[in-house]
DRENPA-3360 file (N, C-alpha, C; in nm, 2 decimals, always signed):
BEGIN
1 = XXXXXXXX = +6.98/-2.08/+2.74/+6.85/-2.13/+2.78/+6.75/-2.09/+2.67 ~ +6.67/-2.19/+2.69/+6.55/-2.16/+2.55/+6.43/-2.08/+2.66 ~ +6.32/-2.03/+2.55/+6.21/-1.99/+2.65/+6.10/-2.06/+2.70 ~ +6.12/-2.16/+2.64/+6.06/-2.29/+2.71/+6.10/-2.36/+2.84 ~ +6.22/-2.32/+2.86/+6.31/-2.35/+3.00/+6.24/-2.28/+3.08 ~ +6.28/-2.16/+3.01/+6.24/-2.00/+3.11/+6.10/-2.00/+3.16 ~ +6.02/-2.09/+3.11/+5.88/-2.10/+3.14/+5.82/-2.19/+3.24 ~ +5.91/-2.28/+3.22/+5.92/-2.35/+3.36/+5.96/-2.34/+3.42;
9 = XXXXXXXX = +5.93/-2.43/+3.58/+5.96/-2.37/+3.71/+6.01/-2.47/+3.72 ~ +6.09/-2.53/+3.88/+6.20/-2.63/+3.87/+6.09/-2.74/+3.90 ~ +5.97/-2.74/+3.93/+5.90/-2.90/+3.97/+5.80/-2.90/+3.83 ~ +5.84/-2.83/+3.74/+5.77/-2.89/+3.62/+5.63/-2.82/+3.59 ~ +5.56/-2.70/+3.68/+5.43/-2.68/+3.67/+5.55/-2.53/+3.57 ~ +5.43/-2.49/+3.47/+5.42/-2.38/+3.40/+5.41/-2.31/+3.48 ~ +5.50/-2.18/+3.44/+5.50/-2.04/+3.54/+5.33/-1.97/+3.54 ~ +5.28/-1.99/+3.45/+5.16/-1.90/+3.35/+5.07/-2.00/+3.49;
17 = XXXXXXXX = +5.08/-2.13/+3.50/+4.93/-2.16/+3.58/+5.01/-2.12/+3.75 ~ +5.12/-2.12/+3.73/+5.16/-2.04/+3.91/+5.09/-1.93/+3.93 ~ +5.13/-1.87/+3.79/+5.05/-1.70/+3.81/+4.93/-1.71/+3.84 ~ +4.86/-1.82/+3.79/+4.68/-1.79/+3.79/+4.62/-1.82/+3.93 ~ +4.70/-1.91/+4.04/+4.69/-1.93/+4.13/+4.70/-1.88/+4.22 ~ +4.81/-1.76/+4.19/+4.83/-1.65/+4.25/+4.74/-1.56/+4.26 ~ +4.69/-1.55/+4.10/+4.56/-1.43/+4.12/+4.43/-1.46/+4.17 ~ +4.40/-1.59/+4.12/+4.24/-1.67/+4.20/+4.29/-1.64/+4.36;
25 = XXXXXXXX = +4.41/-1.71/+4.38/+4.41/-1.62/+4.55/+4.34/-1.49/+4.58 ~ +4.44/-1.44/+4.52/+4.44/-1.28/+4.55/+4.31/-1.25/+4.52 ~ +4.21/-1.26/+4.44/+4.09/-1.26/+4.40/+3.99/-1.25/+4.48 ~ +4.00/-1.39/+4.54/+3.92/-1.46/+4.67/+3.93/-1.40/+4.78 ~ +4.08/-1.33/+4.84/+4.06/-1.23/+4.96/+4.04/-1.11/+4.92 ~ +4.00/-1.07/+4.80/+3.97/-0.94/+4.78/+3.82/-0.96/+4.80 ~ +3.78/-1.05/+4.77/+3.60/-1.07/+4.77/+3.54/-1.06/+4.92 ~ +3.66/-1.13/+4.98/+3.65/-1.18/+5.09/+3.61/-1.07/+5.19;
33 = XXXXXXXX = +3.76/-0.98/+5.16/+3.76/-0.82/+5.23/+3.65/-0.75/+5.22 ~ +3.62/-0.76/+5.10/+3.50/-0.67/+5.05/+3.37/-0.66/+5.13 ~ +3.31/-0.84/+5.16/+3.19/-0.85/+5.22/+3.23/-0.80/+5.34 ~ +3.33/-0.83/+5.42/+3.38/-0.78/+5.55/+3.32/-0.64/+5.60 ~ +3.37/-0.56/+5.50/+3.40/-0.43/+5.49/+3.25/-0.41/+5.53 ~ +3.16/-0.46/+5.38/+3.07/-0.40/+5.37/+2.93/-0.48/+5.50 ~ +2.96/-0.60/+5.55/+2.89/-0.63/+5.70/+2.95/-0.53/+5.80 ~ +3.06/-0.46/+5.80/+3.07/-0.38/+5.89/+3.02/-0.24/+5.90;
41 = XXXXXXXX = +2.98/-0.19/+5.75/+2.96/-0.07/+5.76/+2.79/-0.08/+5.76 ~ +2.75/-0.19/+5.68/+2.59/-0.23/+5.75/+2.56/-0.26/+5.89 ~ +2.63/-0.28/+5.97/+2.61/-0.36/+6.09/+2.62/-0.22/+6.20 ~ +2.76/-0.14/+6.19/+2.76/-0.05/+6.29/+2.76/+0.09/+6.22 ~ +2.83/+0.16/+6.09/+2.78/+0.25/+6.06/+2.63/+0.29/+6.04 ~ +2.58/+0.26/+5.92/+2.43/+0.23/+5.90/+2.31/+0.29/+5.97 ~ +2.36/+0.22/+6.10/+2.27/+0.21/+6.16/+2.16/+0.34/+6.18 ~ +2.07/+0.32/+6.22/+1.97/+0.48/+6.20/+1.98/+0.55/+6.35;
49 = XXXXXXXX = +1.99/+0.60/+6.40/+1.99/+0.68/+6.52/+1.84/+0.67/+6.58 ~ +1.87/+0.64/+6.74/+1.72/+0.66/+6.79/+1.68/+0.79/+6.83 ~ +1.54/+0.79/+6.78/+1.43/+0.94/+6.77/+1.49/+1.03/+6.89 ~ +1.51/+1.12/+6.92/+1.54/+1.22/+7.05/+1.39/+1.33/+7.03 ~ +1.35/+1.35/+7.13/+1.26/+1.45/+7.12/+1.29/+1.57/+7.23 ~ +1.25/+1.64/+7.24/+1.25/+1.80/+7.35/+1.12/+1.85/+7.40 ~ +1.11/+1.86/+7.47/+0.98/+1.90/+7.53/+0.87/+2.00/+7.41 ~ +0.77/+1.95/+7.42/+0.66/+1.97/+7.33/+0.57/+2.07/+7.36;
57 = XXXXXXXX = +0.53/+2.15/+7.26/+0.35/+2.17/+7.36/+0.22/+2.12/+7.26 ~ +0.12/+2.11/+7.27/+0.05/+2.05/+7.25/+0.00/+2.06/+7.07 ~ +0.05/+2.14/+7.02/+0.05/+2.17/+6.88/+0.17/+2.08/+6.80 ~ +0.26/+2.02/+6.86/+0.34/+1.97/+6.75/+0.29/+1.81/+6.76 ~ +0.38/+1.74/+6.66/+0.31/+1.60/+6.65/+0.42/+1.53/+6.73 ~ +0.41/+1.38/+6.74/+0.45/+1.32/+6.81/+0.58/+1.26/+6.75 ~ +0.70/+1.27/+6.75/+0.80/+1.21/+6.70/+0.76/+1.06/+6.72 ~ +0.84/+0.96/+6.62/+0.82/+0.85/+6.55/+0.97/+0.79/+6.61;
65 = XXXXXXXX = +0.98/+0.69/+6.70/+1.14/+0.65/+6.77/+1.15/+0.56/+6.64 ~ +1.29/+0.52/+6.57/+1.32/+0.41/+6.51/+1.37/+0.25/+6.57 ~ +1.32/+0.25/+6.47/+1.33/+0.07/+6.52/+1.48/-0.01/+6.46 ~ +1.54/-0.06/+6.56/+1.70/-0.10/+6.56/+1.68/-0.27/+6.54 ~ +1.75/-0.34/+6.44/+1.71/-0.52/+6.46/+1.80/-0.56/+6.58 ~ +1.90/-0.48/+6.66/+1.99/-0.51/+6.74/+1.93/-0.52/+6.87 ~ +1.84/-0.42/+6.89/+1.74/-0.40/+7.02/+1.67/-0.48/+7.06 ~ +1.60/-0.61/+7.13/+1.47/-0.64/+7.09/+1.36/-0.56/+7.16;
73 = XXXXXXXX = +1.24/-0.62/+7.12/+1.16/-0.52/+7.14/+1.10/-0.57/+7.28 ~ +1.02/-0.45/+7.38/+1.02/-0.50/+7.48/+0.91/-0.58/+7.51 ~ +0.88/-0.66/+7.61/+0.74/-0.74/+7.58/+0.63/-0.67/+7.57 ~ +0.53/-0.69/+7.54/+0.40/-0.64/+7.52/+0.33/-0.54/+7.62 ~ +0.34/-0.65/+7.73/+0.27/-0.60/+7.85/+0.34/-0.48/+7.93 ~ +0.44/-0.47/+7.90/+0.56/-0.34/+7.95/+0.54/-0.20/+7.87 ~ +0.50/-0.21/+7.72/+0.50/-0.12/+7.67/+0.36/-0.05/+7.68 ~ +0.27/-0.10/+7.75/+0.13/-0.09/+7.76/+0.13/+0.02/+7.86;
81 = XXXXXXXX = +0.18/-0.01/+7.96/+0.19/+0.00/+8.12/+0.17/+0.21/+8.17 ~ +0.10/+0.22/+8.20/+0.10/+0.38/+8.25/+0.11/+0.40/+8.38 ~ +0.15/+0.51/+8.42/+0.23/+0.54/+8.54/+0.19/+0.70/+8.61 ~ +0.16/+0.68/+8.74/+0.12/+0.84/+8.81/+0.25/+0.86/+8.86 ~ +0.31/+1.01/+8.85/+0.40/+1.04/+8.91/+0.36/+1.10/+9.02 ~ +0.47/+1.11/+9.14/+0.46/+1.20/+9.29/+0.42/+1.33/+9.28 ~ +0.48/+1.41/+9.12/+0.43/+1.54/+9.14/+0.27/+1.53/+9.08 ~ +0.18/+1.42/+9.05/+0.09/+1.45/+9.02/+0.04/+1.46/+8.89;
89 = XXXXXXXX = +0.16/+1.40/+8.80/+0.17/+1.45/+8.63/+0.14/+1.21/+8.62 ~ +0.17/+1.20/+8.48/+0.13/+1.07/+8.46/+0.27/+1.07/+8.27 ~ +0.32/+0.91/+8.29/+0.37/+0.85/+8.23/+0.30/+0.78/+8.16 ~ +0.31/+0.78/+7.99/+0.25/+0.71/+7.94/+0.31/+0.64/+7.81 ~ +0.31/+0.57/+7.71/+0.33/+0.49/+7.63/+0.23/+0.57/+7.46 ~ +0.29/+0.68/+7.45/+0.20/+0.70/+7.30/+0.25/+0.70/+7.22 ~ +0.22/+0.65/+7.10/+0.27/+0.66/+6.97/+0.42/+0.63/+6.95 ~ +0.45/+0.54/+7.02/+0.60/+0.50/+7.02/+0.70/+0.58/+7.15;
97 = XXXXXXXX = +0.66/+0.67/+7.17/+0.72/+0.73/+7.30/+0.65/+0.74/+7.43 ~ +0.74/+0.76/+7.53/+0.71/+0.78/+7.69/+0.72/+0.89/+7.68 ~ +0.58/+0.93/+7.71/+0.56/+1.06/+7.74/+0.53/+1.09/+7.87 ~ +0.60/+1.22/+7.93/+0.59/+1.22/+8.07/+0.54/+1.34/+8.04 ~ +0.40/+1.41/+8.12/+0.34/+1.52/+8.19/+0.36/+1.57/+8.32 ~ +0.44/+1.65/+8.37/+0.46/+1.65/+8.49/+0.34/+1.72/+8.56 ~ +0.37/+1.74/+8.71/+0.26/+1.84/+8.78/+0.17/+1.95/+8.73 ~ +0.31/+2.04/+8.67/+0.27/+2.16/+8.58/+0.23/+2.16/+8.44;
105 = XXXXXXXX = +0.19/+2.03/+8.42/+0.15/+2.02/+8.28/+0.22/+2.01/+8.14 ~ +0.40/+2.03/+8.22/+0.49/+2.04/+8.07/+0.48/+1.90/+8.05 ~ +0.52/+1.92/+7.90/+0.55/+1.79/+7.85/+0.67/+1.74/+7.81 ~ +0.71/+1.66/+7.79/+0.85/+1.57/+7.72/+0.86/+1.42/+7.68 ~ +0.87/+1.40/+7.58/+0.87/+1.26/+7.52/+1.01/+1.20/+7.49 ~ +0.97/+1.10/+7.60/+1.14/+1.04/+7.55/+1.15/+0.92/+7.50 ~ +1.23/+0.91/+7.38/+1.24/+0.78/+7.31/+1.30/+0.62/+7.39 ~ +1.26/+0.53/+7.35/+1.32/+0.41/+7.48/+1.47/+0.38/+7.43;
113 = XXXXXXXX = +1.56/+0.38/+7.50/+1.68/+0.29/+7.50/+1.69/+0.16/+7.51 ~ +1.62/+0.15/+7.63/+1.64/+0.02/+7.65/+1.53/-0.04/+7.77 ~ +1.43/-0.19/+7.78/+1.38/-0.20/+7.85/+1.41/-0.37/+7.90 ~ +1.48/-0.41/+7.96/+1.52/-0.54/+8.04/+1.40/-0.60/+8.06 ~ +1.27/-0.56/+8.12/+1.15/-0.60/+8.15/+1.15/-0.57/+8.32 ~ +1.26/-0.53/+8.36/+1.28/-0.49/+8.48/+1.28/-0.32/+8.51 ~ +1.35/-0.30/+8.43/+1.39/-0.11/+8.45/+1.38/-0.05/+8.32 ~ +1.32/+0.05/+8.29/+1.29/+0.07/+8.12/+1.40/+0.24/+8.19;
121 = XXXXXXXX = +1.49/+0.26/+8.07/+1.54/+0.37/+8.05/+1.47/+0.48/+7.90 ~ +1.45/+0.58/+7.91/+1.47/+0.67/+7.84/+1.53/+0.81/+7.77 ~ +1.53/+0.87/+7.67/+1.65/+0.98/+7.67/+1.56/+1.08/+7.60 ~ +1.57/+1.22/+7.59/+1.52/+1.30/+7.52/+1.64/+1.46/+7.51 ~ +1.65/+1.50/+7.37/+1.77/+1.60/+7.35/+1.66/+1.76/+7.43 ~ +1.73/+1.79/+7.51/+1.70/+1.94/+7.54/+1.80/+2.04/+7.54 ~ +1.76/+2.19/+7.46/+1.93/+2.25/+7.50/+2.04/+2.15/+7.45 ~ +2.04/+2.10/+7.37/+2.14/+2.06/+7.28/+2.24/+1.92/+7.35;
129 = XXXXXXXX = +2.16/+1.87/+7.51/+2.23/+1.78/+7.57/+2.08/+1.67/+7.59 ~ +2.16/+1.59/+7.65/+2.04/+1.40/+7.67/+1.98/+1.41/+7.82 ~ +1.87/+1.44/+7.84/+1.83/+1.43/+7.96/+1.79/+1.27/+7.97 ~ +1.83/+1.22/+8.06/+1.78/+1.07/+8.08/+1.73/+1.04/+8.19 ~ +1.61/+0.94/+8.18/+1.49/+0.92/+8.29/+1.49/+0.77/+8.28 ~ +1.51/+0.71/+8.39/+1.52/+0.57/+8.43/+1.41/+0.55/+8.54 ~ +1.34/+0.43/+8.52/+1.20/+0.40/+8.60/+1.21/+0.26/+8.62 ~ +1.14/+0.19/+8.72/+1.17/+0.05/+8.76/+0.98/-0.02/+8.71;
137 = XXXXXXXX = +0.97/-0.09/+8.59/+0.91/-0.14/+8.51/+0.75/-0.13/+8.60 ~ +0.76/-0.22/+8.73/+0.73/-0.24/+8.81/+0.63/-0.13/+8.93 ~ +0.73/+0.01/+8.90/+0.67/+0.15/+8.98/+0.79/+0.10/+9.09 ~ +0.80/+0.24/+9.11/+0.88/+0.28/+9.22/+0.97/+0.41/+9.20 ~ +1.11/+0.43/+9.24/+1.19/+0.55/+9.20/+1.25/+0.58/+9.09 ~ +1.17/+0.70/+9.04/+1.23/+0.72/+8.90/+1.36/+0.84/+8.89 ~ +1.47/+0.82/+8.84/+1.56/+0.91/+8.86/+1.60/+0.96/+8.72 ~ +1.65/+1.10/+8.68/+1.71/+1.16/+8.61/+1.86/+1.17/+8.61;
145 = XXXXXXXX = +1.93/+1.16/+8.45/+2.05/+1.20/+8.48/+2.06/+1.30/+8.36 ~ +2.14/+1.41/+8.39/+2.16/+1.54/+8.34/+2.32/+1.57/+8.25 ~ +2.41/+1.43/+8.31/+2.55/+1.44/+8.28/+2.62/+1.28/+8.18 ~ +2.50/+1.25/+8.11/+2.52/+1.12/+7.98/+2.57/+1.00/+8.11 ~ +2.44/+0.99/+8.23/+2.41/+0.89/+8.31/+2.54/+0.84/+8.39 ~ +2.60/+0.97/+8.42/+2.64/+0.92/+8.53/+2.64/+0.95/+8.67 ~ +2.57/+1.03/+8.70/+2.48/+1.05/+8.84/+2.32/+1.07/+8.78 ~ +2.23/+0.99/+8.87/+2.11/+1.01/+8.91/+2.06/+1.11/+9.00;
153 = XXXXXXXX = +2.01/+1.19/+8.96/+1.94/+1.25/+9.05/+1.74/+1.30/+9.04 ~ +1.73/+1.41/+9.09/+1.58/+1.42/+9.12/+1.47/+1.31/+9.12 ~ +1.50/+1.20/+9.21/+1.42/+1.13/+9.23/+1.26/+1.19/+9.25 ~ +1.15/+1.09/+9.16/+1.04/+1.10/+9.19/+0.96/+0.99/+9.17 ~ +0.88/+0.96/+9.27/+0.79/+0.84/+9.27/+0.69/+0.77/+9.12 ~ +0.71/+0.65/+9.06/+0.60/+0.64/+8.96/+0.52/+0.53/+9.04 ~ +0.42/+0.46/+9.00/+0.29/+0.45/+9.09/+0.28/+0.40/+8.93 ~ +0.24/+0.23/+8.88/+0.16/+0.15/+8.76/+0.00/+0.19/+8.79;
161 = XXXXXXXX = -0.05/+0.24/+8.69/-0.20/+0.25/+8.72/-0.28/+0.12/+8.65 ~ -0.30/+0.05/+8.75/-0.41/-0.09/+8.67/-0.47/-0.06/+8.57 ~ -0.49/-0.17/+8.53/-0.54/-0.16/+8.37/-0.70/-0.12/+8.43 ~ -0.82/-0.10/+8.38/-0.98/-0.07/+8.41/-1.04/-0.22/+8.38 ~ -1.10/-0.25/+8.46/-1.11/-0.38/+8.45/-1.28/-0.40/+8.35 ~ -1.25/-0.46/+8.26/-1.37/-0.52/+8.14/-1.46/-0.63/+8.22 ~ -1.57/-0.57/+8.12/-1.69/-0.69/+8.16/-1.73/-0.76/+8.10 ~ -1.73/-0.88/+8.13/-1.69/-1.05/+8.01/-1.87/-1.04/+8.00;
% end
Protein backbone atom coordinates (compact mmCIF):
# COMPACT_ATOMS: atom_id res chain seq x y z
CA UNK A 1 0.00 0.00 0.00
CA UNK A 2 1.05 3.49 -0.78
CA UNK A 3 0.38 6.39 1.87
CA UNK A 4 -2.03 7.79 -0.09
CA UNK A 5 -4.16 4.61 0.29
CA UNK A 6 -3.36 4.71 4.02
CA UNK A 7 -4.92 8.16 4.05
CA UNK A 8 -7.98 7.22 2.96
CA UNK A 9 -10.83 5.88 4.40
CA UNK A 10 -12.98 3.21 2.60
CA UNK A 11 -15.97 5.96 1.42
CA UNK A 12 -13.31 8.24 0.05
CA UNK A 13 -13.33 11.19 2.70
CA UNK A 14 -9.47 11.92 3.90
CA UNK A 15 -8.70 10.61 7.26
CA UNK A 16 -7.07 14.32 8.20
CA UNK A 17 -10.86 15.96 7.61
CA UNK A 18 -12.40 12.77 9.82
CA UNK A 19 -10.01 13.86 12.42
CA UNK A 20 -11.15 17.56 12.28
CA UNK A 21 -14.65 16.50 12.76
CA UNK A 22 -13.81 14.66 15.53
CA UNK A 23 -12.15 17.53 17.26
CA UNK A 24 -14.81 20.49 16.21
CA UNK A 25 -17.07 17.82 18.08
CA UNK A 26 -15.08 17.28 20.92
CA UNK A 27 -14.52 21.12 21.03
CA UNK A 28 -18.17 21.98 21.05
CA UNK A 29 -19.08 19.73 24.14
CA UNK A 30 -16.21 20.95 25.84
CA UNK A 31 -17.66 24.55 25.43
CA UNK A 32 -20.77 23.26 26.04
CA UNK A 33 -19.64 21.56 29.56
CA UNK A 34 -18.00 24.48 30.42
CA UNK A 35 -21.01 27.02 30.36
CA UNK A 36 -22.90 24.28 32.28
CA UNK A 37 -20.42 24.02 34.87
CA UNK A 38 -20.08 27.57 35.14
CA UNK A 39 -24.35 28.39 35.28
CA UNK A 40 -24.23 26.01 37.94
CA UNK A 41 -21.73 27.22 40.16
CA UNK A 42 -23.25 30.90 39.50
CA UNK A 43 -26.73 29.73 40.09
CA UNK A 44 -26.37 27.57 43.31
CA UNK A 45 -22.82 27.86 44.72
CA UNK A 46 -22.34 31.73 44.44
CA UNK A 47 -25.01 32.52 45.86
CA UNK A 48 -24.49 35.05 49.00
CA UNK A 49 -25.99 33.85 52.23
CA UNK A 50 -28.85 35.69 53.92
CA UNK A 51 -27.88 38.32 56.77
CA UNK A 52 -28.38 36.33 60.29
CA UNK A 53 -28.29 38.70 63.17
CA UNK A 54 -28.32 37.91 67.22
CA UNK A 55 -29.85 39.91 69.55
CA UNK A 56 -28.50 43.49 69.82
CA UNK A 57 -28.38 46.31 72.24
CA UNK A 58 -28.80 49.54 71.29
CA UNK A 59 -25.18 50.51 70.43
CA UNK A 60 -24.54 48.22 67.56
CA UNK A 61 -25.73 49.02 64.01
CA UNK A 62 -28.23 47.34 62.18
CA UNK A 63 -27.21 44.41 59.96
CA UNK A 64 -27.89 44.86 56.17
CA UNK A 65 -30.04 41.29 54.94
CA UNK A 66 -28.81 40.46 51.24
CA UNK A 67 -30.70 40.54 48.41
CA UNK A 68 -31.15 36.94 46.48
CA UNK A 69 -32.52 37.36 42.34
CA UNK A 70 -34.17 33.84 43.26
CA UNK A 71 -36.44 35.37 46.13
CA UNK A 72 -38.83 37.91 44.97
CA UNK A 73 -39.30 40.60 46.94
CA UNK A 74 -42.27 40.98 49.01
CA UNK A 75 -44.97 43.45 48.05
CA UNK A 76 -44.67 46.87 49.36
CA UNK A 77 -47.42 47.12 51.58
CA UNK A 78 -46.22 43.91 53.65
CA UNK A 79 -42.90 45.17 54.30
CA UNK A 80 -44.30 48.44 55.70
CA UNK A 81 -46.64 46.78 58.12
CA UNK A 82 -45.78 47.06 62.17
CA UNK A 83 -47.03 44.87 64.69
CA UNK A 84 -47.80 44.97 68.83
CA UNK A 85 -46.95 41.84 70.36
CA UNK A 86 -49.13 40.13 73.56
CA UNK A 87 -46.05 40.62 75.71
CA UNK A 88 -46.39 44.30 75.07
CA UNK A 89 -42.98 44.62 72.93
CA UNK A 90 -43.74 45.74 68.94
CA UNK A 91 -42.53 44.30 65.43
CA UNK A 92 -41.18 46.34 63.06
CA UNK A 93 -39.71 46.57 59.53
CA UNK A 94 -36.11 48.64 59.93
CA UNK A 95 -33.50 48.99 57.81
CA UNK A 96 -34.01 45.75 55.99
CA UNK A 97 -34.83 43.73 59.12
CA UNK A 98 -37.78 42.59 61.49
CA UNK A 99 -36.95 43.75 64.39
CA UNK A 100 -38.75 42.47 67.32
CA UNK A 101 -38.64 44.29 70.98
CA UNK A 102 -40.21 42.21 73.34
CA UNK A 103 -41.93 43.19 76.80
CA UNK A 104 -38.60 43.42 78.45
CA UNK A 105 -37.15 45.59 76.00
CA UNK A 106 -34.59 42.90 74.42
CA UNK A 107 -33.96 43.16 71.16
CA UNK A 108 -33.49 40.75 68.04
CA UNK A 109 -33.44 41.29 64.31
CA UNK A 110 -34.27 38.78 62.06
CA UNK A 111 -33.51 38.65 58.49
CA UNK A 112 -36.69 37.60 56.08
CA UNK A 113 -36.71 34.17 54.50
CA UNK A 114 -39.51 34.32 53.02
CA UNK A 115 -42.89 36.30 52.70
CA UNK A 116 -45.98 34.56 50.48
CA UNK A 117 -48.00 37.78 51.30
CA UNK A 118 -49.77 35.52 53.66
CA UNK A 119 -47.28 34.40 56.43
CA UNK A 120 -43.84 36.25 56.51
CA UNK A 121 -41.07 33.88 58.17
CA UNK A 122 -37.90 35.04 59.76
CA UNK A 123 -34.44 33.61 61.15
CA UNK A 124 -31.79 35.15 63.41
CA UNK A 125 -28.30 33.02 64.59
CA UNK A 126 -28.12 32.92 68.54
CA UNK A 127 -25.69 30.67 70.44
CA UNK A 128 -24.40 29.49 67.28
CA UNK A 129 -28.14 27.88 66.23
CA UNK A 130 -31.36 29.68 63.94
CA UNK A 131 -34.01 30.79 66.04
CA UNK A 132 -37.04 31.08 63.77
CA UNK A 133 -40.22 33.29 64.11
CA UNK A 134 -43.19 32.87 61.78
CA UNK A 135 -46.18 35.51 61.93
CA UNK A 136 -49.37 35.54 59.77
CA UNK A 137 -48.99 38.85 57.43
CA UNK A 138 -52.32 39.71 58.51
CA UNK A 139 -51.77 39.53 62.70
CA UNK A 140 -52.48 36.81 64.64
CA UNK A 141 -50.21 33.72 66.12
CA UNK A 142 -46.76 34.17 66.04
CA UNK A 143 -44.73 31.02 66.79
CA UNK A 144 -41.01 30.21 67.25
CA UNK A 145 -39.00 27.26 66.23
CA UNK A 146 -35.77 26.50 68.23
CA UNK A 147 -34.99 23.00 66.31
CA UNK A 148 -34.36 24.33 62.15
CA UNK A 149 -38.52 24.50 62.12
CA UNK A 150 -39.67 21.67 62.98
CA UNK A 151 -41.78 22.17 65.99
CA UNK A 152 -43.39 25.54 66.74
CA UNK A 153 -43.57 26.65 69.81
CA UNK A 154 -44.09 29.82 72.27
CA UNK A 155 -46.86 31.15 70.74
CA UNK A 156 -47.50 34.88 71.07
CA UNK A 157 -50.09 37.24 69.78
CA UNK A 158 -49.13 39.99 66.92
CA UNK A 159 -51.86 42.69 66.53
CA UNK A 160 -51.08 45.12 62.67
CA UNK A 161 -51.00 48.57 64.02
CA UNK A 162 -52.85 50.92 61.37
CA UNK A 163 -51.10 53.03 59.56
CA UNK A 164 -51.88 57.13 61.32
CA UNK A 165 -54.19 58.41 59.17
CA UNK A 166 -52.93 61.84 56.99
CA UNK A 167 -54.73 64.93 56.34
CA UNK A 168 -55.47 65.56 52.54
Amino acid sequence: MTDEQQQDSTDGTPKLFKNMSGWIGGLTALVVAAGGLFTAYDKFIRKEPAAEAAPVDDVAPAAEPSTSQDSPAPPQEEVRKSYTTGDGGTLEWVNGMWVWIDGERNQYRYSEESNDGVTIVGKLLEDGKYVWLQWPVAGGQALQSFDNQDNWTKPIKVTVNEPAATES
